[in-house]
mmCIF file of the N, C-alpha and C atoms, coordinates in Angstrom:
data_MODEL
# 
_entry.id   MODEL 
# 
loop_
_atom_site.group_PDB 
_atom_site.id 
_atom_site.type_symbol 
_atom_site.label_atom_id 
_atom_site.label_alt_id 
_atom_site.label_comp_id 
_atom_site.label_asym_id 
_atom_site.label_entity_id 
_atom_site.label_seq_id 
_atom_site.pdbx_PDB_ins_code 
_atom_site.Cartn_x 
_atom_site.Cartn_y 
_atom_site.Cartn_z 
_atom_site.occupancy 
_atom_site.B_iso_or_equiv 
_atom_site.pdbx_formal_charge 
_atom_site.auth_seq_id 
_atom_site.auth_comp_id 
_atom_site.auth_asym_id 
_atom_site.auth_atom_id 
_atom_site.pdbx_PDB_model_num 
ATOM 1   N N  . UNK A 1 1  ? 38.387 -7.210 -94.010 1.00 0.00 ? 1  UNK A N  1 
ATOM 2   C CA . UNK A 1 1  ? 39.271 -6.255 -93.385 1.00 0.00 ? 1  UNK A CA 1 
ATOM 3   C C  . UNK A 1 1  ? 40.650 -6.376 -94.033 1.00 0.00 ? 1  UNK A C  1 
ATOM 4   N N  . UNK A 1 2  ? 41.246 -5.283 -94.404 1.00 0.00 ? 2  UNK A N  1 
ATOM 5   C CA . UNK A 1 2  ? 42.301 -5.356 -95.198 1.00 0.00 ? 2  UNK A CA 1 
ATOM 6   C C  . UNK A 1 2  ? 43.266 -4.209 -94.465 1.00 0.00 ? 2  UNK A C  1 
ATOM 7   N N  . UNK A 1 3  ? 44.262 -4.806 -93.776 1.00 0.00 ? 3  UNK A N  1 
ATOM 8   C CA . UNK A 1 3  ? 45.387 -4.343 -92.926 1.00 0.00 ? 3  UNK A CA 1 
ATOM 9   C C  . UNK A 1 3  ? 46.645 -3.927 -93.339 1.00 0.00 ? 3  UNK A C  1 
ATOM 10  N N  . UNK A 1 4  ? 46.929 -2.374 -93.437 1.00 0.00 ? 4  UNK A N  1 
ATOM 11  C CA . UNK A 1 4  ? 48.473 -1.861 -93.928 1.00 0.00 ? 4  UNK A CA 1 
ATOM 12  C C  . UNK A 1 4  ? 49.354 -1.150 -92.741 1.00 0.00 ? 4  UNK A C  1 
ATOM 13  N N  . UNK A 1 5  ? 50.632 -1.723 -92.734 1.00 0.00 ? 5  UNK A N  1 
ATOM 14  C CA . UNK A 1 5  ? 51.385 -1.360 -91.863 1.00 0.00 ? 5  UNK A CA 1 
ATOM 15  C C  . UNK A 1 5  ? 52.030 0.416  -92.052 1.00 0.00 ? 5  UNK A C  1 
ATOM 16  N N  . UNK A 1 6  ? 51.573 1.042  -91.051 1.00 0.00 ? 6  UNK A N  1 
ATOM 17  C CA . UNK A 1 6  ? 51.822 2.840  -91.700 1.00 0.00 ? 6  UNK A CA 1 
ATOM 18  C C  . UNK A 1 6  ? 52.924 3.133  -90.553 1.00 0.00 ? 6  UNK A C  1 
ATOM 19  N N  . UNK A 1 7  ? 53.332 4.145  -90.467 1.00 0.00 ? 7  UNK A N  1 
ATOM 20  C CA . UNK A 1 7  ? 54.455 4.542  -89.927 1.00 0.00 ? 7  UNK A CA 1 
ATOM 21  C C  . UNK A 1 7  ? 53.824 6.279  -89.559 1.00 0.00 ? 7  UNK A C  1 
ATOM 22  N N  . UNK A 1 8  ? 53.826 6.190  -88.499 1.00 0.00 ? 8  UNK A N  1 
ATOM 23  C CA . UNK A 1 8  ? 53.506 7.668  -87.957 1.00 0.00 ? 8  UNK A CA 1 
ATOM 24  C C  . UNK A 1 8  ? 54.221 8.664  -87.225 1.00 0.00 ? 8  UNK A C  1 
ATOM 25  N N  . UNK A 1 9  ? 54.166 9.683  -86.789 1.00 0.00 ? 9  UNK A N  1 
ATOM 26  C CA . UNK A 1 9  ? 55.279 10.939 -85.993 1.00 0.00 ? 9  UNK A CA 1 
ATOM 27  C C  . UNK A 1 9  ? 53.915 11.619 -85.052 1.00 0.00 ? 9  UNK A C  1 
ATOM 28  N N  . UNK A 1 10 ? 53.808 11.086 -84.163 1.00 0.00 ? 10 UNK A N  1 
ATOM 29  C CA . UNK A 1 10 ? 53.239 11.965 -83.197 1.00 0.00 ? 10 UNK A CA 1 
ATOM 30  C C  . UNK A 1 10 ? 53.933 12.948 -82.248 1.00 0.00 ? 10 UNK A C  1 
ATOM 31  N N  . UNK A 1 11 ? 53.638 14.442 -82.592 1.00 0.00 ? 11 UNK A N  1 
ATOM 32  C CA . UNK A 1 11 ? 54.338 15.509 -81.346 1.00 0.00 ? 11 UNK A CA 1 
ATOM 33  C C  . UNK A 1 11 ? 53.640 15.963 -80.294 1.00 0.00 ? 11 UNK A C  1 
ATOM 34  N N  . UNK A 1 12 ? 54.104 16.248 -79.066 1.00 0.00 ? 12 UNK A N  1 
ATOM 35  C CA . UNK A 1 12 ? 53.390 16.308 -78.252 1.00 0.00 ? 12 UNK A CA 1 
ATOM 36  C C  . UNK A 1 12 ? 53.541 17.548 -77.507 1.00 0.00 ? 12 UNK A C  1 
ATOM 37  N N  . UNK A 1 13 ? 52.271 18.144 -77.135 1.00 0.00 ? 13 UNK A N  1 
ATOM 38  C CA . UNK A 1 13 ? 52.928 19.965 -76.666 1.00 0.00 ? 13 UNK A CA 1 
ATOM 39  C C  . UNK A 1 13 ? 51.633 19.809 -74.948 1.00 0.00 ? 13 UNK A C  1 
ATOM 40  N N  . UNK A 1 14 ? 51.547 20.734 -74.371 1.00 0.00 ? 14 UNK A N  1 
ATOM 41  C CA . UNK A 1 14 ? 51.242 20.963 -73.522 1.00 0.00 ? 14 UNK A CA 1 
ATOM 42  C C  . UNK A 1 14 ? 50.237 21.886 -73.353 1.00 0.00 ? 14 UNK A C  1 
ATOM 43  N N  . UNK A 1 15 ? 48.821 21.798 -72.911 1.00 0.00 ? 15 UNK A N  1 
ATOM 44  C CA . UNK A 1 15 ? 48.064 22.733 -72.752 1.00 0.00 ? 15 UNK A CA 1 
ATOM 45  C C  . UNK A 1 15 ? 47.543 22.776 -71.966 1.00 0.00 ? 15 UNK A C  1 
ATOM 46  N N  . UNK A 1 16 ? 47.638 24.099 -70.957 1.00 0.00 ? 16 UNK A N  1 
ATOM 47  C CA . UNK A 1 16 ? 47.030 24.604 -69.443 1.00 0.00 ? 16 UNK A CA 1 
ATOM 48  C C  . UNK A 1 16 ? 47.556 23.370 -68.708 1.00 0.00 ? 16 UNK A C  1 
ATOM 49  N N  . UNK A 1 17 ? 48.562 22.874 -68.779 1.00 0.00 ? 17 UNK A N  1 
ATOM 50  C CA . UNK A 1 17 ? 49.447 21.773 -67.955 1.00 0.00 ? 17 UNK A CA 1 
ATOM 51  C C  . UNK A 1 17 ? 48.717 20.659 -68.250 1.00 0.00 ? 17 UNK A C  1 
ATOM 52  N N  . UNK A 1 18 ? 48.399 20.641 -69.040 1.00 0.00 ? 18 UNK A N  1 
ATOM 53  C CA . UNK A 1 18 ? 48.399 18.939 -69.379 1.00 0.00 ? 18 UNK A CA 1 
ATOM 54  C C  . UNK A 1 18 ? 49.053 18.429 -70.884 1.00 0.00 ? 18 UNK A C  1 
ATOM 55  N N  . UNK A 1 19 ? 49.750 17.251 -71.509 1.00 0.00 ? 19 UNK A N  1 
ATOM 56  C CA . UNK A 1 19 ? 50.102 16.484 -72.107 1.00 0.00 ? 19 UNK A CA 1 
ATOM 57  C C  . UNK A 1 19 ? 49.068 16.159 -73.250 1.00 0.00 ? 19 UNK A C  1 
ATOM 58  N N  . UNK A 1 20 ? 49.376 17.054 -74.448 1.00 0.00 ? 20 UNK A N  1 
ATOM 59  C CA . UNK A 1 20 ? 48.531 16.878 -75.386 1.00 0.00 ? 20 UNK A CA 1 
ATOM 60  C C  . UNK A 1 20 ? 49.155 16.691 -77.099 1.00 0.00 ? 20 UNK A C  1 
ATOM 61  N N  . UNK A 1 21 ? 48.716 15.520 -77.264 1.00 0.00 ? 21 UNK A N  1 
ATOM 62  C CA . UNK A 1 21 ? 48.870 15.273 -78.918 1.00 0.00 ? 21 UNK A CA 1 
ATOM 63  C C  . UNK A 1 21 ? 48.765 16.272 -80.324 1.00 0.00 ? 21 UNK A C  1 
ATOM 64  N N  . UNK A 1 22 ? 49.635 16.717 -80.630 1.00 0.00 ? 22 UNK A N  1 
ATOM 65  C CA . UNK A 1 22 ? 49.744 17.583 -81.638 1.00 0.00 ? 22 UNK A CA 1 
ATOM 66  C C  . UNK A 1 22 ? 49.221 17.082 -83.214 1.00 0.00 ? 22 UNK A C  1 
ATOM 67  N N  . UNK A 1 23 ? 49.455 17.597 -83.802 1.00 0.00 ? 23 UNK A N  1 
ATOM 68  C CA . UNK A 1 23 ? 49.148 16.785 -85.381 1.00 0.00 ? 23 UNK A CA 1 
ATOM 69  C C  . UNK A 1 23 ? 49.923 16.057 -85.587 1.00 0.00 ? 23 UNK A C  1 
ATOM 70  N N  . UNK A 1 24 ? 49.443 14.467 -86.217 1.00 0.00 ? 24 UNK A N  1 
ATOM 71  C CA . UNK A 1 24 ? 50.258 13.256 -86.249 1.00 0.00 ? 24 UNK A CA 1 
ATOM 72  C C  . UNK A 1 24 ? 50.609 13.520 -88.285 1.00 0.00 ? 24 UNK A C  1 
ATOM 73  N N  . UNK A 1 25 ? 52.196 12.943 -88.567 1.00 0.00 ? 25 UNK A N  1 
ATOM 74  C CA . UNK A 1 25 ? 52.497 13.165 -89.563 1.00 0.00 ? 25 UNK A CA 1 
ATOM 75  C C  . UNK A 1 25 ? 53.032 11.595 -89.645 1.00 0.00 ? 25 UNK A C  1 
ATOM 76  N N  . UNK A 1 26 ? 52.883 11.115 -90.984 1.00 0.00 ? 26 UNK A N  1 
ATOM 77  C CA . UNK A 1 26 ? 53.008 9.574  -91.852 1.00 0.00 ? 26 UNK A CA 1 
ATOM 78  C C  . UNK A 1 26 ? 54.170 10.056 -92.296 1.00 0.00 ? 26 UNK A C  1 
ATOM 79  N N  . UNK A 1 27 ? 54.978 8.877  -92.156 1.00 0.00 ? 27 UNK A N  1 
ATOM 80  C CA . UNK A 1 27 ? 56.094 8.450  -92.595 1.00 0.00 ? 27 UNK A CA 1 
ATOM 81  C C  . UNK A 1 27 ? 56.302 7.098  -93.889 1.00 0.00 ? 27 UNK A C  1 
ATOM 82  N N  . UNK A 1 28 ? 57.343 7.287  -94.933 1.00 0.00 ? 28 UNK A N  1 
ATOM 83  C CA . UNK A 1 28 ? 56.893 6.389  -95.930 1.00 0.00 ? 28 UNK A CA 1 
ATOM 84  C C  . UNK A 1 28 ? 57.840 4.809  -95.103 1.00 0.00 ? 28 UNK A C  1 
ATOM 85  N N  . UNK A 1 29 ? 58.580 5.287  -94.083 1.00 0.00 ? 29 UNK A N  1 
ATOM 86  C CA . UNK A 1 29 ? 59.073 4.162  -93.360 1.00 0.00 ? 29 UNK A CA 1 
ATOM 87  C C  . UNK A 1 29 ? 59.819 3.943  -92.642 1.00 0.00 ? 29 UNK A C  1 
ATOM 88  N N  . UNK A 1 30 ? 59.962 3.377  -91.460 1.00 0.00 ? 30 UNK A N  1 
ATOM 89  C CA . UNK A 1 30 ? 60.263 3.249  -90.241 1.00 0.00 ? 30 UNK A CA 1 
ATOM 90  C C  . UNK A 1 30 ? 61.692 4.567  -89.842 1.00 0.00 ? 30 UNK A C  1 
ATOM 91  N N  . UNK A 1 31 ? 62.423 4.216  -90.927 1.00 0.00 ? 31 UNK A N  1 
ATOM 92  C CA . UNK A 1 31 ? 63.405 5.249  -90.883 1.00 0.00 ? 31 UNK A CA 1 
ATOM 93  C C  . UNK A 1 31 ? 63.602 6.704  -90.943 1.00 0.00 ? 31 UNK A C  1 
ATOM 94  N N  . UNK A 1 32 ? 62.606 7.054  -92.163 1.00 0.00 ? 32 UNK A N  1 
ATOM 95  C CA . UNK A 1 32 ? 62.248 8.273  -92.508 1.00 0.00 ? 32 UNK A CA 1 
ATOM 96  C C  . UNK A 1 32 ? 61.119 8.573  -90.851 1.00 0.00 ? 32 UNK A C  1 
ATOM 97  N N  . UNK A 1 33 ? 60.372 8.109  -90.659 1.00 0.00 ? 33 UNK A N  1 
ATOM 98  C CA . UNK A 1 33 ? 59.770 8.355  -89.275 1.00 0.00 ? 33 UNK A CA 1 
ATOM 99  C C  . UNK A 1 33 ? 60.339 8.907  -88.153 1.00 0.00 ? 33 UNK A C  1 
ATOM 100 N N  . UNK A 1 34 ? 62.065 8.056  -87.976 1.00 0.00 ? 34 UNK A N  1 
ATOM 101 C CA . UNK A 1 34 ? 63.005 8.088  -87.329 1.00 0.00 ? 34 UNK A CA 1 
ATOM 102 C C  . UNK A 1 34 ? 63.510 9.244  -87.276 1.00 0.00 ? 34 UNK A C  1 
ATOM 103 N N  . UNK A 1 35 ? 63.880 9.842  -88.510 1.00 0.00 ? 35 UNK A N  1 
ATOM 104 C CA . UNK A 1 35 ? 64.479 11.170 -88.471 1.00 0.00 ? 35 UNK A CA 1 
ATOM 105 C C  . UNK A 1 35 ? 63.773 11.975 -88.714 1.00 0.00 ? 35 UNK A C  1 
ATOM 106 N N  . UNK A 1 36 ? 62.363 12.226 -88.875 1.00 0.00 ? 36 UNK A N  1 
ATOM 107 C CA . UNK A 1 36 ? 60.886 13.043 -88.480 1.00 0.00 ? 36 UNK A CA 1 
ATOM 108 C C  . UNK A 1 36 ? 61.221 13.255 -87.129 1.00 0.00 ? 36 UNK A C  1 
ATOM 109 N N  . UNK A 1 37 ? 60.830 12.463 -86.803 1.00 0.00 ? 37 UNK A N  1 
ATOM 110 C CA . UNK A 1 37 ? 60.757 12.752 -85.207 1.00 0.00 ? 37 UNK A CA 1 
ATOM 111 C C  . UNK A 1 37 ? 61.866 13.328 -84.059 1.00 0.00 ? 37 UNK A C  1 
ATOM 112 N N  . UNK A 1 38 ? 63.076 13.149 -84.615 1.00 0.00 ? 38 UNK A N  1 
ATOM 113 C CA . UNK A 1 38 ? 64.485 13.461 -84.278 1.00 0.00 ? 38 UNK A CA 1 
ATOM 114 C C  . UNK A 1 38 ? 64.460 14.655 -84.560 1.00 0.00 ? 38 UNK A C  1 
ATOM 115 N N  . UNK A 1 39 ? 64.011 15.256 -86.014 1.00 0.00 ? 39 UNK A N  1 
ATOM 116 C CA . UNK A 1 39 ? 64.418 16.765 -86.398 1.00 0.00 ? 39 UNK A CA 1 
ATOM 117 C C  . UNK A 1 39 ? 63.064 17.599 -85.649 1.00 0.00 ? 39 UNK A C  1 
ATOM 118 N N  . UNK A 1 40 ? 62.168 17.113 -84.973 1.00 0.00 ? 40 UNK A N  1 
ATOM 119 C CA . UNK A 1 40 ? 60.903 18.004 -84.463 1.00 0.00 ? 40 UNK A CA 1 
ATOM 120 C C  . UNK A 1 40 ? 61.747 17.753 -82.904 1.00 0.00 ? 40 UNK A C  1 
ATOM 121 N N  . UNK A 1 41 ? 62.610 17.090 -82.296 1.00 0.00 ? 41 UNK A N  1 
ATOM 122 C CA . UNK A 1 41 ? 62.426 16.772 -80.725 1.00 0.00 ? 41 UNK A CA 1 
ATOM 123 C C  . UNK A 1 41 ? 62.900 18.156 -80.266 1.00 0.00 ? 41 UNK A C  1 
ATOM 124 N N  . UNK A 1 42 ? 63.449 19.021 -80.594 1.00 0.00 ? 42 UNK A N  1 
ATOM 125 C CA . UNK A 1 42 ? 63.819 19.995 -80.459 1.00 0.00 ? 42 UNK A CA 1 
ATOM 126 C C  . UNK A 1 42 ? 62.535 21.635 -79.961 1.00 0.00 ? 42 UNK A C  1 
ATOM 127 N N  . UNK A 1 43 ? 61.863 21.320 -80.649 1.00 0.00 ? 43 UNK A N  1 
ATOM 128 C CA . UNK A 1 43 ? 60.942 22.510 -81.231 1.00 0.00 ? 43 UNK A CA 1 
ATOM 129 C C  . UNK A 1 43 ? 59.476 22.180 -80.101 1.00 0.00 ? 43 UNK A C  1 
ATOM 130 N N  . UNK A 1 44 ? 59.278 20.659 -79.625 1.00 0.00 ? 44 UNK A N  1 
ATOM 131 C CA . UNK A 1 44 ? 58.118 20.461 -79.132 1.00 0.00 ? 44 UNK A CA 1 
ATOM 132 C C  . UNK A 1 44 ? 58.511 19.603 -77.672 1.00 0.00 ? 44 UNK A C  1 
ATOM 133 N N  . UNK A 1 45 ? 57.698 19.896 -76.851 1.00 0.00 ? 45 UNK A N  1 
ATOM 134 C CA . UNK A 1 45 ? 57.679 19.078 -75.391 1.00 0.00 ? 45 UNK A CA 1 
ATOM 135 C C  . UNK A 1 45 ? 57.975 17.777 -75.485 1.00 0.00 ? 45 UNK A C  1 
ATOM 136 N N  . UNK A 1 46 ? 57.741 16.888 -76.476 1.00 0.00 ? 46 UNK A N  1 
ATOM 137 C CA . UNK A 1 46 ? 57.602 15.500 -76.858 1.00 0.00 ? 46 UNK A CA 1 
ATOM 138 C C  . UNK A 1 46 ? 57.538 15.287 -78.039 1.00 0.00 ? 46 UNK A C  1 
ATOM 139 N N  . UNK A 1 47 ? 57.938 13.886 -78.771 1.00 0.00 ? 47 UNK A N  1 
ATOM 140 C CA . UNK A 1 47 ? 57.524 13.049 -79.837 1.00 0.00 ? 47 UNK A CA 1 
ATOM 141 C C  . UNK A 1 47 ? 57.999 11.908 -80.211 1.00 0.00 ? 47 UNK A C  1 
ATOM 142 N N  . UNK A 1 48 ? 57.347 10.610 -80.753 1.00 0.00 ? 48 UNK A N  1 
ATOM 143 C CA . UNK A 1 48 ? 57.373 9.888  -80.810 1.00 0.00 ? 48 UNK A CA 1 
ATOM 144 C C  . UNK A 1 48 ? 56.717 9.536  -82.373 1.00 0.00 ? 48 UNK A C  1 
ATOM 145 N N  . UNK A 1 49 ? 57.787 8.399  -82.915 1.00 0.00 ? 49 UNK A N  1 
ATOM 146 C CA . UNK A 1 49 ? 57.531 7.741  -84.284 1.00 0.00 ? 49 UNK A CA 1 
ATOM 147 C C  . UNK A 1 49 ? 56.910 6.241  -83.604 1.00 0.00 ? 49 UNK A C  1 
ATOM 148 N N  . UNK A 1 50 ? 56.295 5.430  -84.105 1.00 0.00 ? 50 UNK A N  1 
ATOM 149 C CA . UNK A 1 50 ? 55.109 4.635  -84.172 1.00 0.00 ? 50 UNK A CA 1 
ATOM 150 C C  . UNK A 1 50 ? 55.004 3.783  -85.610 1.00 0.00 ? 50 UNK A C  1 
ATOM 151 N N  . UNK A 1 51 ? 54.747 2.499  -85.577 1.00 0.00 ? 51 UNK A N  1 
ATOM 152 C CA . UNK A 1 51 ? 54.655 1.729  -86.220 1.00 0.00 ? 51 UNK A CA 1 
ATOM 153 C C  . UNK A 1 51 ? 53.241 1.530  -85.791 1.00 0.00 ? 51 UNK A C  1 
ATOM 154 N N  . UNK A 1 52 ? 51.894 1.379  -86.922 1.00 0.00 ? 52 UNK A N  1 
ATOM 155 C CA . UNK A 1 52 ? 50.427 0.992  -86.515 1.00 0.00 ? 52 UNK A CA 1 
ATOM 156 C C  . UNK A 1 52 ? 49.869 0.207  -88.128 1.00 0.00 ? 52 UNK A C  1 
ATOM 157 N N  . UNK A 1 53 ? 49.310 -0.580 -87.141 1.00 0.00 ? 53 UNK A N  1 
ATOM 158 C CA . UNK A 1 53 ? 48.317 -1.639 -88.411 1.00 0.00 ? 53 UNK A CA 1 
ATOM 159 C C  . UNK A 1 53 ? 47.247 -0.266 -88.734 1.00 0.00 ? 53 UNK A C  1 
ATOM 160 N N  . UNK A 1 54 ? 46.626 -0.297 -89.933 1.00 0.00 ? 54 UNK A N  1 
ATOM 161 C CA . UNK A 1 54 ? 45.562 0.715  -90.333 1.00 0.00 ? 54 UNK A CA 1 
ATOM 162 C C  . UNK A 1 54 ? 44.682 -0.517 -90.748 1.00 0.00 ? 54 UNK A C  1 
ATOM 163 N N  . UNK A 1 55 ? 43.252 -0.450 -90.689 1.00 0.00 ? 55 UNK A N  1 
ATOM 164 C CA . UNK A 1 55 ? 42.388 -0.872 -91.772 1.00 0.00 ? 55 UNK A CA 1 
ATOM 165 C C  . UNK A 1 55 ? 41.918 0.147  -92.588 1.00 0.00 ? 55 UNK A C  1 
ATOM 166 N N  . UNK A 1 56 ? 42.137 -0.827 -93.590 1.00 0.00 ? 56 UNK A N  1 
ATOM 167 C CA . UNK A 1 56 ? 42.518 0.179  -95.078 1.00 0.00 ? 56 UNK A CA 1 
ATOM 168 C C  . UNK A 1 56 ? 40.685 0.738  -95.019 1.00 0.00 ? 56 UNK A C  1 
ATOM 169 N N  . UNK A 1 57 ? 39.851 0.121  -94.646 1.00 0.00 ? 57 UNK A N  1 
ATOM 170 C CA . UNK A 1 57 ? 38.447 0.055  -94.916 1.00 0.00 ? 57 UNK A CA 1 
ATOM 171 C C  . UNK A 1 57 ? 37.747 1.201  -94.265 1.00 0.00 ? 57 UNK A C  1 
ATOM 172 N N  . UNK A 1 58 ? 38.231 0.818  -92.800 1.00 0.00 ? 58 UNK A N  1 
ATOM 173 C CA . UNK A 1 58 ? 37.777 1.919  -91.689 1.00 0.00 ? 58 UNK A CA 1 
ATOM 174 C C  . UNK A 1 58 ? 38.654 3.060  -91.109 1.00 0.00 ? 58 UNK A C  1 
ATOM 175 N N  . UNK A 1 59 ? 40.183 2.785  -91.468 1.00 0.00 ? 59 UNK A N  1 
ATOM 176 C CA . UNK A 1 59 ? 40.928 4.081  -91.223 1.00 0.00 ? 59 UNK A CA 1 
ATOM 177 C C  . UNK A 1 59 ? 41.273 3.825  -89.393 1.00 0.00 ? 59 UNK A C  1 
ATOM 178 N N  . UNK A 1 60 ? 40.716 2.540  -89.201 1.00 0.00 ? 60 UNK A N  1 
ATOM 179 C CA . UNK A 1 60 ? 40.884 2.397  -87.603 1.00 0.00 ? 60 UNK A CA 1 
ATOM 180 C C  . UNK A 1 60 ? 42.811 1.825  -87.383 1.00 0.00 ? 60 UNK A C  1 
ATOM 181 N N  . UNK A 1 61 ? 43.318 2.349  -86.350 1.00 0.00 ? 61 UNK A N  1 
ATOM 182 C CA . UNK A 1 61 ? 44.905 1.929  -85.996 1.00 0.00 ? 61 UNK A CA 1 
ATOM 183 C C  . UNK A 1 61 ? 44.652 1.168  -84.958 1.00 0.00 ? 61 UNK A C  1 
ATOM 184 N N  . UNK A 1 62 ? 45.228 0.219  -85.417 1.00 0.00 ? 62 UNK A N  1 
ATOM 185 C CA . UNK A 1 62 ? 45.490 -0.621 -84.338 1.00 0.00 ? 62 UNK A CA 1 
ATOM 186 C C  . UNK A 1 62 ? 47.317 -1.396 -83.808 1.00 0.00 ? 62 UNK A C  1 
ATOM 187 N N  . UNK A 1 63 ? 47.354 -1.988 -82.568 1.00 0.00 ? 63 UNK A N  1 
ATOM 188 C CA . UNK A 1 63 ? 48.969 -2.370 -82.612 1.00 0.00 ? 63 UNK A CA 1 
ATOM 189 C C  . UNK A 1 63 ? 49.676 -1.370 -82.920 1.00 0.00 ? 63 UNK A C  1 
ATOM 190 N N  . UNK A 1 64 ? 49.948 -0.298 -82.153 1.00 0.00 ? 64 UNK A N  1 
ATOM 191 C CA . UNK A 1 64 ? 51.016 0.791  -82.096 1.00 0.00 ? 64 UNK A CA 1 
ATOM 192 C C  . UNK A 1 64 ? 52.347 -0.013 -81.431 1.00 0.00 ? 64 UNK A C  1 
ATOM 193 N N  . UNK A 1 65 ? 53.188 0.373  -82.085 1.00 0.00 ? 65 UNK A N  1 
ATOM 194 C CA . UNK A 1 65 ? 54.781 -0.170 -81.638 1.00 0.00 ? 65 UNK A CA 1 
ATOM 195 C C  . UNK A 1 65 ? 55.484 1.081  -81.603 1.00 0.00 ? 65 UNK A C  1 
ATOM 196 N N  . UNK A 1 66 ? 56.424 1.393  -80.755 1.00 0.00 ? 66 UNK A N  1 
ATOM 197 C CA . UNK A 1 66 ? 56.800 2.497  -80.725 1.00 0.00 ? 66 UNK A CA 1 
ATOM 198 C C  . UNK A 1 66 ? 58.484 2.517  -81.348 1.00 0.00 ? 66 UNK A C  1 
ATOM 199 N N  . UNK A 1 67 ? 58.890 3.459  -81.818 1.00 0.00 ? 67 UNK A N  1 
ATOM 200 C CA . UNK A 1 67 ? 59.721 3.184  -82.914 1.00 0.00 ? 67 UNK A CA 1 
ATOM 201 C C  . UNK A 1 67 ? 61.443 3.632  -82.370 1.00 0.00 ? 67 UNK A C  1 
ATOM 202 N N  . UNK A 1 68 ? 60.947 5.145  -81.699 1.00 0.00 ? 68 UNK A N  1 
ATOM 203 C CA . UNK A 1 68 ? 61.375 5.969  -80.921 1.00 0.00 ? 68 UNK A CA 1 
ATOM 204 C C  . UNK A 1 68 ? 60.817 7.146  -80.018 1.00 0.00 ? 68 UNK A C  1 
ATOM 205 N N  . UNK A 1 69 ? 61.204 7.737  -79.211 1.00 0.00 ? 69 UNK A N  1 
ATOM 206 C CA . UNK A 1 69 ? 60.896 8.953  -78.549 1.00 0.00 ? 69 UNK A CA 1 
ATOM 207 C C  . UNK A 1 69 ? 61.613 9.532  -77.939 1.00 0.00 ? 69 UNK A C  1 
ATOM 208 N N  . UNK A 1 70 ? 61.010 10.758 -78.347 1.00 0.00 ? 70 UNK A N  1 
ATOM 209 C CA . UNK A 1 70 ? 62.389 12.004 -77.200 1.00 0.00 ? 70 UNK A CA 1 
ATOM 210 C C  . UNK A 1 70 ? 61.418 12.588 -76.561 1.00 0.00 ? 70 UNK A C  1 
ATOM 211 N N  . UNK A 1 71 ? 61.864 13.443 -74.871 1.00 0.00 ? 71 UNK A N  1 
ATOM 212 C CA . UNK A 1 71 ? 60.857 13.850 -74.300 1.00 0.00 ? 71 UNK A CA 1 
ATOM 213 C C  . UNK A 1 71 ? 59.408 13.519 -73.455 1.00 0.00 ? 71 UNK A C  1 
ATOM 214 N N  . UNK A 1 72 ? 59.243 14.110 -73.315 1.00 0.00 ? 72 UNK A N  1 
ATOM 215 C CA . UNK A 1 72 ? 58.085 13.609 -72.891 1.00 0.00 ? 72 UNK A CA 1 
ATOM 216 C C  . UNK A 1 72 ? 56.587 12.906 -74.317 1.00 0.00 ? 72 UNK A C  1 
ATOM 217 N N  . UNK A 1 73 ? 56.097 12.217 -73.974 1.00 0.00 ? 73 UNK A N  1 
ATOM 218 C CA . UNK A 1 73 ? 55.369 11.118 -74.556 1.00 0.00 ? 73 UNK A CA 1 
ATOM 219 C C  . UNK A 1 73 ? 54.355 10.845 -73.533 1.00 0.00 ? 73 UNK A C  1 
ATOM 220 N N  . UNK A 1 74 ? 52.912 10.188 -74.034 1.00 0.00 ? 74 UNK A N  1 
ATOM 221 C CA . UNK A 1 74 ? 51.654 9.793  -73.667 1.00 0.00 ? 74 UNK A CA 1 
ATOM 222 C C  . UNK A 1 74 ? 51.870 8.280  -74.061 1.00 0.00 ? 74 UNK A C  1 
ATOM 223 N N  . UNK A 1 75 ? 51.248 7.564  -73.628 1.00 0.00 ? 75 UNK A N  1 
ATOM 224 C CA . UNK A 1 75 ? 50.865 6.119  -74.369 1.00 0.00 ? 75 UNK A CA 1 
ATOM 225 C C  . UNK A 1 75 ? 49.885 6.378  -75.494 1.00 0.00 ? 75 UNK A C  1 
ATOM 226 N N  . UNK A 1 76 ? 49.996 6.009  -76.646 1.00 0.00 ? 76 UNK A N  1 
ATOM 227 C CA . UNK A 1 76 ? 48.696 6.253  -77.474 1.00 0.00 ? 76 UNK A CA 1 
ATOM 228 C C  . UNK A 1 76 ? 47.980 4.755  -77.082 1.00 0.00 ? 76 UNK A C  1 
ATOM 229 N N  . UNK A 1 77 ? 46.296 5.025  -77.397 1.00 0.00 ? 77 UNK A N  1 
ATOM 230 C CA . UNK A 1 77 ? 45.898 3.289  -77.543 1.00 0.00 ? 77 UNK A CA 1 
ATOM 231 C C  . UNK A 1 77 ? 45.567 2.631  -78.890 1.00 0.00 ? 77 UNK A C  1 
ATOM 232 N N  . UNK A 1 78 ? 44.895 1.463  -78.710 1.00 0.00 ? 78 UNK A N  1 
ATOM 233 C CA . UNK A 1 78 ? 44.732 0.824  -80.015 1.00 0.00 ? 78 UNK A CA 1 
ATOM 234 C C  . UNK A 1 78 ? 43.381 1.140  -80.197 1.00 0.00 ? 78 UNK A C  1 
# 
């Protein structure tokens, strides 16, 4: 198992009243994530930048850290 630390932008919009995950966008790092997510808080119900282990092998995330968020937000899991 071979583990890389990725940086993600999850937005979050709303459908038929419920709290739903939009398309998640990679960041090359923590910062750039930072101001991803800052320049979308505007436009969407929610979002949140994320720090996650990937296995490089299986594409599985694990250990989400949350970086920032504006809005409303879900917990993602591991």
């Amino acid at each position: 198992m071979s583990l890389s630390e990725k940086f993600i932008v999850l937005p979050f919009k709303r459908v038929r009243g419920n709290l739903t995950p939009g398309e998640m966008r990679q960041a090359s790092n923590p910062a750039a994530a930072e101001r991803i997510a800052e320049a979308l808080a505007d436009r969407v119900v929610g979002v949140a930048a994320y720090s996650v282990m990937v296995d490089l092998e299986t594409g599985d995330m694990t250990s989400p850290r949350v970086l920032c968020r504006f809005g409303e937000t879900a917990e993602i899991a591991a």
